[in-house]
Residue, then its C-alpha position, 0 to 999 in steps of 0.5 A: x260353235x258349229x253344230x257338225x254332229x249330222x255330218x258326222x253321222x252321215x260318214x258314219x252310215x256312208x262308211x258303213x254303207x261302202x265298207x270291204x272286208x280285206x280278205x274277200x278284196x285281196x286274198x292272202x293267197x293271190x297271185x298277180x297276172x303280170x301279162x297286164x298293165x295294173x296303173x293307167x299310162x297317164x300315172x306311170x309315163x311308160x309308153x313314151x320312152x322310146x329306148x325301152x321295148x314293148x315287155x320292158x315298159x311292161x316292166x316298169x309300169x308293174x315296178x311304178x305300180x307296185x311303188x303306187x301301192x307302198x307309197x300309199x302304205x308309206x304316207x298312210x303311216x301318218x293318216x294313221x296318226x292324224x285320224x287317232x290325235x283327232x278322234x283322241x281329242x273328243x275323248x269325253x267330248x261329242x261321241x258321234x264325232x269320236x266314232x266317226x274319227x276311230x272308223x276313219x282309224x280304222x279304215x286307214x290302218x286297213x288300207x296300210x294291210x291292203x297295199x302291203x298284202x299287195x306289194x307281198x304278192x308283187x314280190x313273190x311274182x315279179x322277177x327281181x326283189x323291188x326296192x322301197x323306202x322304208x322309213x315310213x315312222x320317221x317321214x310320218x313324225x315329221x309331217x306330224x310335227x306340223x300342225x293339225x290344220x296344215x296336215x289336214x289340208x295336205x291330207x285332203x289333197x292326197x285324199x281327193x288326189x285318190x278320186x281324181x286317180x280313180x275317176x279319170x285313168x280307171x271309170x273314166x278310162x276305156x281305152x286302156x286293157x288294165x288288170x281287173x283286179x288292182x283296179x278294184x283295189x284302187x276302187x275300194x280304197x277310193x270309196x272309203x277315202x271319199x268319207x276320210x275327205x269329207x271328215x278332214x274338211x269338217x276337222x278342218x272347219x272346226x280348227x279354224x271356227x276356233x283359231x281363224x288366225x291359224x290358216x296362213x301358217x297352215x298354208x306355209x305348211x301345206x306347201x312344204x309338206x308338198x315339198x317334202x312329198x316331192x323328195x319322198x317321190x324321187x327317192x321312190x324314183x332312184x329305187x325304181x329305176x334300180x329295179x328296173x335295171x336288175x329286171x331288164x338285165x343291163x344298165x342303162x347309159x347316162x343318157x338313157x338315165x337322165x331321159x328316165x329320170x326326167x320323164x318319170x319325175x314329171x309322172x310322179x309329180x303329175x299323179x301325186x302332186x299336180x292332180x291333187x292340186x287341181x282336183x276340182x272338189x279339193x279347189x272348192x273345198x278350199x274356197x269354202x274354208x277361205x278364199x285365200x286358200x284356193x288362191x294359195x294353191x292356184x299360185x302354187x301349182x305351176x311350181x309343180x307342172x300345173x298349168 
């Protein structure tokens, strides 16, 4: 049996080390400054539409923004969950495990407040109600109804992917005038994913000491739940681009459409799918719980624009 226990203590003391409160990171009372991009031109795709001017592809990198946020809020539903059953499972079991777990609860549920006190105060300043999915409960059974182990998989690639987000288009990027303030949102919430990482893989190693013969079907699952992602991603896509019609005050020709489509899909797909893919702490990660893993997500990735 593996003898986690120091692990475990170390997310608890890192978790507390980072640890925000919600009110000092985003007051209630905020007002978003609309005069700067919020997300990096490398997650939203923006600057390289041509038929779109200067303010309105201002417009959609807020729109793509403030859909980052839900969508967050949106899949975090599940996390939720997975955290709980996880941390339910050590009821009178290892204590230091439990804790850990219930702060990973925690912290998931705060997240879901940050991203929808965010996207509050996107709507009360943006010029136009935005449209967003909204049936977060459902699409959260769903990835539930998998199991434990391919939904801890598929939670370790959202989680890394929140790093690869934040180390390379806001710390590593300079060349970008981005908003100050939803850059550290974005920082916050990376710096206490980064424990959720590192517990999902010690959950992830526990499941497999005692049931090693669950992987393969774990992967499967893993791979339709990107799938699935992917369909979350272009029902956002279809809203977004129906918002930005209603902010830029025409309506765009179908080939116009089909350009905007295209480009964003790719966007989406890149930022939520593809980084998290080729994340290199999610790759070795994988290696470490089984070589074939890293191999099936190698194999997997040009499916999704990773070459």
């Amino acid at each position: 049996m593996l003898n986690q226990t120091a692990e475990y203590q170390s997310c608890i003391q890192s978790s507390e080390k980072v640890s925000w409160r919600l009110d000092e990171l985003l007051p209630k009372d905020t007002v978003l400054d609309f005069s700067h991009r919020f997300l990096s031109d490398a997650l939203t795709g923006t600057e390289a539409i041509p038929f779109l001017s200067t303010e309105e592809r201002l417009m959609l990198n807020h729109i793509r923004s403030n859909s980052y946020a839900h969508l967050f809020l949106f899949l975090e539903e599940y996390a939720v969950a997975l955290a709980a059953q996880r941390a339910g499972l050590e009821l009178h079991g290892n204590a230091t495990h439990m804790r850990a777990l219930l702060r990973f609860t925690e912290e998931e549920l705060k997240h879901q407040q940050l991203f929808s006190r965010f996207t509050g105060a996107f709507a009360k300043g943006f010029k136009v109600a935005p449209a967003l999915l909204d049936n977060q409960v459902e699409v959260a059974r769903a990835i539930m109804a998998k199991s434990n182990l391919g939904v801890l998989i598929f939670n370790l690639h959202m989680e890394l992917m929140t790093q690869q987000h934040y180390q390379e288009t806001v710390r590593g990027n300079k060349d970008e005038t981005l908003d100050p303030l939803f850059c550290n949102l974005l920082k916050h919430h990376w710096l206490e994913e980064a424990q959720h990482t590192r517990l999902d893989f010690l959950e992830a190693q526990k499941i497999l000491a005692e049931a090693p013969d669950t992987l393969e079907a774990a992967l499967t699952e893993y791979s339709e739940l990107l799938q699935a992602l992917r369909g979350t991603l272009n029902a956002q896509l279809a809203l977004d681009l129906q918002t930005l019609e209603k902010a830029v005050g025409r309506t765009f020709t179908p080939a116009e459409r089909q350009q905007l489509s295209e480009s964003q899909e790719r966007s989406y797909v890149h930022g939520f799918i593809g980084m998290g893919m080729k994340a290199p702490l999610f790759l070795s990660r994988l290696r470490a719980l089984s070589p074939l893993a890293e191999q099936r997500v190698l194999e997997l990735a040009p499916t999704y624009y990773c070459t």
